[in-house]
ROKOL-15246 format. One line per 4 residues: their letters; for each residue y, x, z of N, C-alpha, C, O, CB. Coordinates in nm, 3 decimals, padded with zeros to 5 digits, always signed. Glycine has a CB too. Layout:
N
a = Y/X/Z/Y/X/Z/Y/X/Z/Y/X/Z/Y/X/Z | ...
END
This chain:
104
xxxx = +22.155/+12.168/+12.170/+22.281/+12.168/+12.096/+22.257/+12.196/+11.948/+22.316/+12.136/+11.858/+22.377/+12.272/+12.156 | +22.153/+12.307/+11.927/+22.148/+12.318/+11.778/+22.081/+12.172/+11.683/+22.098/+12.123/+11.571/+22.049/+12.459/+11.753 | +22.007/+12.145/+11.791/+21.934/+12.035/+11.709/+22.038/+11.879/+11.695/+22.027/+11.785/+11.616/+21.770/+12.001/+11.803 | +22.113/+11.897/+11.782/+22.165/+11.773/+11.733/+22.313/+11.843/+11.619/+22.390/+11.757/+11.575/+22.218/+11.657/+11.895
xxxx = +22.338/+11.977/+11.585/+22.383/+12.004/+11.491/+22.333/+12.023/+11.367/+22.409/+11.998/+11.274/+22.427/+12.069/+11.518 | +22.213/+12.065/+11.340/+22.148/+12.010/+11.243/+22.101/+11.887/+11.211/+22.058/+11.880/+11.096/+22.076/+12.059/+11.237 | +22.095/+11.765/+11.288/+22.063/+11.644/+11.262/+22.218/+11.604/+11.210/+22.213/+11.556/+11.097/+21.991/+11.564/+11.393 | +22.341/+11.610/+11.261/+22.421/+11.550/+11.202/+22.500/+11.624/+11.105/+22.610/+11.590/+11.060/+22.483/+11.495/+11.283
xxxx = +22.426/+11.739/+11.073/+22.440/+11.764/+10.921/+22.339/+11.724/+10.807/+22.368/+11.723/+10.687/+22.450/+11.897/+10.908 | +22.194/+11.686/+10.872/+22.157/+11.638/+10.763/+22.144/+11.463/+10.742/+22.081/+11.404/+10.655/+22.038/+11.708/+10.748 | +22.212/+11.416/+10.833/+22.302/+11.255/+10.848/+22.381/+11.310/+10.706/+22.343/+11.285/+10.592/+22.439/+11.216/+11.035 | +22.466/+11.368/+10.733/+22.582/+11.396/+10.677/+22.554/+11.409/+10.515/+22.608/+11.349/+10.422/+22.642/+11.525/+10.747
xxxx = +22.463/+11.495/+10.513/+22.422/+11.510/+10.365/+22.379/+11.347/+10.325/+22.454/+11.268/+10.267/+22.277/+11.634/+10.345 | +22.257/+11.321/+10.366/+22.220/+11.166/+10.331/+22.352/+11.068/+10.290/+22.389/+11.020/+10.183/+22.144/+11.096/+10.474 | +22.394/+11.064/+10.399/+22.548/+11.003/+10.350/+22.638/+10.995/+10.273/+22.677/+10.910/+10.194/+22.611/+11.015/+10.387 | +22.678/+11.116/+10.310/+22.756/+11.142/+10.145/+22.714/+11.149/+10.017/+22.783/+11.115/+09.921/+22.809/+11.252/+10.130
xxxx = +22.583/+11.198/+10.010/+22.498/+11.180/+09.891/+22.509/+11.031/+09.863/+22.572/+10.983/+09.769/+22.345/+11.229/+09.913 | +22.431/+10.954/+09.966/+22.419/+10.792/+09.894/+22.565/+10.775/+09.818/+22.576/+10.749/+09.698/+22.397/+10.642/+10.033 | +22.702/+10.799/+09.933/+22.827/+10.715/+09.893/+22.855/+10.815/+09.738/+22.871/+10.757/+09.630/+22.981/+10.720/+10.041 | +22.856/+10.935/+09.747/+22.923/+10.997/+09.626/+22.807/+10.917/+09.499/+22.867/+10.870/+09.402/+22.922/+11.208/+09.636
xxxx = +22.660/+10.903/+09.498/+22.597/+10.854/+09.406/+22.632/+10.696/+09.360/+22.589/+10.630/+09.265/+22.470/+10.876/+09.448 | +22.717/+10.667/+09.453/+22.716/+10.540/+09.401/+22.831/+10.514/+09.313/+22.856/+10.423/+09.234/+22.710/+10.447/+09.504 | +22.890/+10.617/+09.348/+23.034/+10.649/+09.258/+23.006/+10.723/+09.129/+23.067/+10.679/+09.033/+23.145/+10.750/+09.344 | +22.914/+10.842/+09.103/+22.916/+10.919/+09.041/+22.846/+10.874/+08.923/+22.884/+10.877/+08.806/+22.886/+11.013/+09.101
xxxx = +22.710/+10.822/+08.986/+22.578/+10.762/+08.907/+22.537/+10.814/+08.782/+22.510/+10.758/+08.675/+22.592/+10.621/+08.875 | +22.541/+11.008/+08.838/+22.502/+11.092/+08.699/+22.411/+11.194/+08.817/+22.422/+11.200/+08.940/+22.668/+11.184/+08.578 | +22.319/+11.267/+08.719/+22.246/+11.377/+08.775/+22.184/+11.402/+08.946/+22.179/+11.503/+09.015/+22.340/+11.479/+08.745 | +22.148/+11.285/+08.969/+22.097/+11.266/+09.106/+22.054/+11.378/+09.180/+22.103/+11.396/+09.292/+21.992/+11.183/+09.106
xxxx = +21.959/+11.467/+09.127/+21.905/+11.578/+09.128/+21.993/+11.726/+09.137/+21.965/+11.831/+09.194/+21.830/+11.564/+09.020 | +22.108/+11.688/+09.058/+22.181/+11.821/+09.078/+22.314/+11.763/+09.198/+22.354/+11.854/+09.271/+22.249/+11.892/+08.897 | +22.362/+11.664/+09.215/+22.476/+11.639/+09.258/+22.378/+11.619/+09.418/+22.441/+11.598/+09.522/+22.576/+11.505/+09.169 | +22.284/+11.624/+09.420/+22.199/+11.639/+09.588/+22.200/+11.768/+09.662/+22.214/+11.777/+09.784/+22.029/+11.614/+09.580
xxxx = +22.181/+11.885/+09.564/+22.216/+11.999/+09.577/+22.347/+12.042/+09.581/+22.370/+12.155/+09.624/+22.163/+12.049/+09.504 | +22.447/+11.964/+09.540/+22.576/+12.030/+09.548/+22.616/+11.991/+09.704/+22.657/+12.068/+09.791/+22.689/+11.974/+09.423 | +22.587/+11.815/+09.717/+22.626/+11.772/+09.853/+22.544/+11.891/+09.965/+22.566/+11.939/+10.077/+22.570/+11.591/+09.877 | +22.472/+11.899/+09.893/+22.435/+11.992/+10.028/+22.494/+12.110/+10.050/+22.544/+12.153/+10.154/+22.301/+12.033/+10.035
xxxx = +22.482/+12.176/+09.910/+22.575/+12.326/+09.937/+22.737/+12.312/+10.030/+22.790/+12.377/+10.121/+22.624/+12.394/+09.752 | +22.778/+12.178/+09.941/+22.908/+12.120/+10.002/+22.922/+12.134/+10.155/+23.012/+12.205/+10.201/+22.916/+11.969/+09.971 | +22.814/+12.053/+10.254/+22.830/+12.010/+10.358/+22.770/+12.137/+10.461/+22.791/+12.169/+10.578/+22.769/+11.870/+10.358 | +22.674/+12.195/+10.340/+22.689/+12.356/+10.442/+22.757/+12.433/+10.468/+22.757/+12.502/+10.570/+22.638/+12.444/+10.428
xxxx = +22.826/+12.436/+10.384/+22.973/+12.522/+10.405/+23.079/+12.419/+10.501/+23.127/+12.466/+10.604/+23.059/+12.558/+10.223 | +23.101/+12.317/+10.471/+23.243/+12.238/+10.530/+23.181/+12.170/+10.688/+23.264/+12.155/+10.777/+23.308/+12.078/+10.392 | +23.079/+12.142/+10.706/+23.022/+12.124/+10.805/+23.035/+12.225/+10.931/+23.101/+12.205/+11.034/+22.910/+12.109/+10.761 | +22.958/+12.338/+10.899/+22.977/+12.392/+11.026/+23.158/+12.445/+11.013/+23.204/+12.440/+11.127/+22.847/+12.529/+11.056
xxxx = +23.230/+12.475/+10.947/+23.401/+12.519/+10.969/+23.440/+12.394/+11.087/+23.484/+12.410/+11.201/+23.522/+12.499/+10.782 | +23.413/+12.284/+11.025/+23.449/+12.135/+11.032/+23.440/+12.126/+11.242/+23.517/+12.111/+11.338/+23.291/+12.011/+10.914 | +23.284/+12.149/+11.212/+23.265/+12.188/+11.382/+23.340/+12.267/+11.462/+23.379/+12.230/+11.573/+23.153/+12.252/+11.409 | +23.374/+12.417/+11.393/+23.380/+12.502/+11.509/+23.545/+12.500/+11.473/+23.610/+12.557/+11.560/+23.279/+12.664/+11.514
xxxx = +23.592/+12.468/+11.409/+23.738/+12.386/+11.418/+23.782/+12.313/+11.475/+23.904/+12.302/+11.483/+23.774/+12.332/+11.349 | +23.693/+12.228/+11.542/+23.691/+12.071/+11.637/+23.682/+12.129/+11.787/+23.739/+12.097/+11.892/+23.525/+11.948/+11.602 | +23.581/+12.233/+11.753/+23.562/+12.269/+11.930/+23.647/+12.384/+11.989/+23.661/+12.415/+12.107/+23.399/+12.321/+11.969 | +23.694/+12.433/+11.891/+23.794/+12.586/+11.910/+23.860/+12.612/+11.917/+23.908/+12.684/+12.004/+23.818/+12.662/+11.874
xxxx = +23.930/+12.538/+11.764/+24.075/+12.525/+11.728/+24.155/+12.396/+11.754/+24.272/+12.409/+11.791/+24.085/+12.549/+11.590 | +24.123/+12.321/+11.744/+24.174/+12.212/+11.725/+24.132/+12.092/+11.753/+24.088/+12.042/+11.649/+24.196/+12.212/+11.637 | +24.121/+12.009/+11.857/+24.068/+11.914/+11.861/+24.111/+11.791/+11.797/+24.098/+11.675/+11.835/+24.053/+11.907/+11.961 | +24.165/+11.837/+11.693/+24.239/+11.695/+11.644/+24.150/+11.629/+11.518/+24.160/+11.686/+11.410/+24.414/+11.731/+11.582
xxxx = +24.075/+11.524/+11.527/+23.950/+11.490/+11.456/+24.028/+11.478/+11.345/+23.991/+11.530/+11.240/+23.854/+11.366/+11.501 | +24.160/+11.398/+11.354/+24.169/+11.317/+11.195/+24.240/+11.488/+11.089/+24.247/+11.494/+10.966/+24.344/+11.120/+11.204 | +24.270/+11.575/+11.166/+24.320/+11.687/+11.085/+24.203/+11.754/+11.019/+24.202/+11.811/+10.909/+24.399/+11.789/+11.171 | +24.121/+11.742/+11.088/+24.011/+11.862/+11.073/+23.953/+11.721/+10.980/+23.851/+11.779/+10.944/+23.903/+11.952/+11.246
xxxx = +23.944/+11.621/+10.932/+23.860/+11.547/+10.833/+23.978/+11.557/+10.728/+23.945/+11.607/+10.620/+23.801/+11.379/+10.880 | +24.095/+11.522/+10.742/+24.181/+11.525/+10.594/+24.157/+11.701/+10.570/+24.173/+11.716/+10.449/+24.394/+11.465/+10.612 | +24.124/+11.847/+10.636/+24.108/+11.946/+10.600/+23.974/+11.967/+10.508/+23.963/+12.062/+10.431/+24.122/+12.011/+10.706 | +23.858/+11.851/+10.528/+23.707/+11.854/+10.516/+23.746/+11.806/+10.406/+23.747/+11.887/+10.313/+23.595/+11.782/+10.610
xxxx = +23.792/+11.657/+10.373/+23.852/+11.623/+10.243/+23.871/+11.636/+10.129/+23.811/+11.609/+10.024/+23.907/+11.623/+10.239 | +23.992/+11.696/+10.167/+24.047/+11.814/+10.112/+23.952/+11.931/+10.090/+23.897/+11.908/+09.982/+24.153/+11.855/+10.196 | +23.923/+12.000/+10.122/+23.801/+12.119/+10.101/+23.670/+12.069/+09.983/+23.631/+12.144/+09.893/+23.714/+12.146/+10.279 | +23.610/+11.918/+10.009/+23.507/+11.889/+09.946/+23.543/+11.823/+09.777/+23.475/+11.814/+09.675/+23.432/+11.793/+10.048
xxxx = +23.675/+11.787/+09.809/+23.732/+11.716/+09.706/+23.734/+11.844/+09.587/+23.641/+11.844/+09.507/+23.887/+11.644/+09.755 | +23.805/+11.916/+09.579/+23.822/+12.089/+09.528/+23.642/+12.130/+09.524/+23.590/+12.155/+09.415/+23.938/+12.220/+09.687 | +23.587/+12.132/+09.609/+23.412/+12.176/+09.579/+23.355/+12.092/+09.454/+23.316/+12.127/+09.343/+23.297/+12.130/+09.731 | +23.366/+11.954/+09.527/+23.333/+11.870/+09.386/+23.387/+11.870/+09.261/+23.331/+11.832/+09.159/+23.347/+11.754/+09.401
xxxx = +23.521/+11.923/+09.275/+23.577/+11.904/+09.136/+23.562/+11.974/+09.023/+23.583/+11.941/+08.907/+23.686/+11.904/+09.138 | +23.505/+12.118/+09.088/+23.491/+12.250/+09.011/+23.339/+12.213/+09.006/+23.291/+12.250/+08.899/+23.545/+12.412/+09.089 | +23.249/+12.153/+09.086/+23.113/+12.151/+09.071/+23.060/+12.039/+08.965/+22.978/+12.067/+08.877/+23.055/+12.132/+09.208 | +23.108/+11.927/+08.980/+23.081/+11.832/+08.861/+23.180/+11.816/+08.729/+23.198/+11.728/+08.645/+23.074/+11.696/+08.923
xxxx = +23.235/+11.952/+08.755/+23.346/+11.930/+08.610/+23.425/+11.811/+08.596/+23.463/+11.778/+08.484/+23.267/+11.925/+08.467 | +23.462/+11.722/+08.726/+23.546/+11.586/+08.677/+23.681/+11.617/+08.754/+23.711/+11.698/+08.841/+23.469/+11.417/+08.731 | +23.740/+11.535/+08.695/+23.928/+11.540/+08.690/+23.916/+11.506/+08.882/+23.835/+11.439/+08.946/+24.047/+11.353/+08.547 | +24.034/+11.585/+08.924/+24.047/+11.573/+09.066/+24.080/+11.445/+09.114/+24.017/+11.402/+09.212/+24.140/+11.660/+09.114
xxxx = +24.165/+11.378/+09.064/+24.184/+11.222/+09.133/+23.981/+11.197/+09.167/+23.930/+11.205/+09.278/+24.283/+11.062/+08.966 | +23.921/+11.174/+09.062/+23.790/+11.178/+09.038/+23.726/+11.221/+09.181/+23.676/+11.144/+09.263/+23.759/+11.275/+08.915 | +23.737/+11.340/+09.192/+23.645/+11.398/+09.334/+23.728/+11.369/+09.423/+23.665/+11.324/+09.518/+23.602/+11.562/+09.354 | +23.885/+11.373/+09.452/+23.950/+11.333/+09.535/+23.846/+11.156/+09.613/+23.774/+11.122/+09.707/+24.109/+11.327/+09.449
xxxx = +23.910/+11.100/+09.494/+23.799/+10.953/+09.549/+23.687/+10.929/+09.608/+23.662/+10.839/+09.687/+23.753/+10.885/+09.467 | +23.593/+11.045/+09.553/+23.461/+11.031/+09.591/+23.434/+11.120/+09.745/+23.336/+11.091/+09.813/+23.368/+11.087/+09.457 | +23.528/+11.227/+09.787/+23.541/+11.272/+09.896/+23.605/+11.176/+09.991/+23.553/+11.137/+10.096/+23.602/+11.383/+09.882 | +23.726/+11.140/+09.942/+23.733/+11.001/+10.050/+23.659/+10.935/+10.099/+23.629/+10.932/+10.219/+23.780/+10.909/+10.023
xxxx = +23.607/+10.851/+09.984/+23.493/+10.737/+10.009/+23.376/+10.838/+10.117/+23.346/+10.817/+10.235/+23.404/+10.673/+09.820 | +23.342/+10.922/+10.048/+23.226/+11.018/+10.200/+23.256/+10.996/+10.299/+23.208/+10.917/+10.380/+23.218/+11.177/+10.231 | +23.356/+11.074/+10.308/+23.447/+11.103/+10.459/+23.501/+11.008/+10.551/+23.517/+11.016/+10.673/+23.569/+11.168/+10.435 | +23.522/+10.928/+10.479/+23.531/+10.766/+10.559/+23.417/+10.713/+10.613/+23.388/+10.667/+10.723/+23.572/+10.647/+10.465
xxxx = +23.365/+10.728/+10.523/+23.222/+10.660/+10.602/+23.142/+10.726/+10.683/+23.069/+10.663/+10.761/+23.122/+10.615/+10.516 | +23.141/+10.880/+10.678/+23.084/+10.979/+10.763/+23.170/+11.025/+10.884/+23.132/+11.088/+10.983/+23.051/+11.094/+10.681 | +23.268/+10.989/+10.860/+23.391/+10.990/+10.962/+23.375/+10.873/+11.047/+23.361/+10.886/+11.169/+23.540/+10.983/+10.890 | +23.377/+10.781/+11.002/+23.344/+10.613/+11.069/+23.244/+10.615/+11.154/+23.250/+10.576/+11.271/+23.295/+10.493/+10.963
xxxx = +23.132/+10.670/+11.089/+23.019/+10.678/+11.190/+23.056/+10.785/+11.297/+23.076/+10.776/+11.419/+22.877/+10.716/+11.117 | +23.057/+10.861/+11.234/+23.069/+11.003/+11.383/+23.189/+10.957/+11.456/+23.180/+11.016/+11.564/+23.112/+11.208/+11.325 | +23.299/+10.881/+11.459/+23.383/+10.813/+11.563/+23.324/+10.720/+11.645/+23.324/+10.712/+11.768/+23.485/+10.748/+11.510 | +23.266/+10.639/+11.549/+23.149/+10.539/+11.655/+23.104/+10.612/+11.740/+23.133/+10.615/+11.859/+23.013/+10.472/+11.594
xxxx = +23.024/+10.681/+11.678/+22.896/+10.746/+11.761/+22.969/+10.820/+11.897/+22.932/+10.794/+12.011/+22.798/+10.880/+11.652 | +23.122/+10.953/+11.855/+23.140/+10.980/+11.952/+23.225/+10.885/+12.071/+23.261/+10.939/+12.176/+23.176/+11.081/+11.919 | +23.250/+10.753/+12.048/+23.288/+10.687/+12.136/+23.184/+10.588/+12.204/+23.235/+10.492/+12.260/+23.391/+10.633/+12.086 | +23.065/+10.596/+12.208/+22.975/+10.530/+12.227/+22.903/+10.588/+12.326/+22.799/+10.535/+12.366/+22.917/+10.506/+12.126
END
């Protein structure tokens, strides 16, 4: 169990890193470290919210969202629409997959 929770957190990082870099396309090096700080913190809540509290996937991702959007915004100094977007774009696509995956 732990290991496939650390594998799909560090999916998760990869991911969001690529999608937020392709948006951001500044400081590769520091915005790798933030996704990560990001997804260490919102990751495991994200989990034990899913299995505890709430099984409701799409709440607990507009909560992740929401949460990373506000991380990013204060972390790369850009206007919130700004990180708002770039948390979407993540979360969709890291969301997309982990629906696949858990219906598969």
């Amino acid at each position: 169990m732990l290991y496939l929770l650390l594998l799909s957190l560090v999916a998760t990082i990869i991911i969001e890193y690529l999608v937020i870099l392709m948006l951001y396309r500044s400081n590769p090096g520091t915005l790798l470290l933030y996704v990560i700080f990001i997804n260490s913190f919102t990751q495991p809540i994200a989990t034990y919210g899913f299995n505890y509290l709430s099984g409701n996937f799409f709440f607990i991702e507009f909560a992740v969202t929401i949460s990373e959007s506000v991380l990013l915004m204060l972390l790369l100094q850009i206007p919130y629409k700004k990180a708002l977007l770039y948390s979407i774009a993540a979360n969709l696509v890291t969301a997309s997959i982990g629906w696949y995956i858990f219906l598969s």
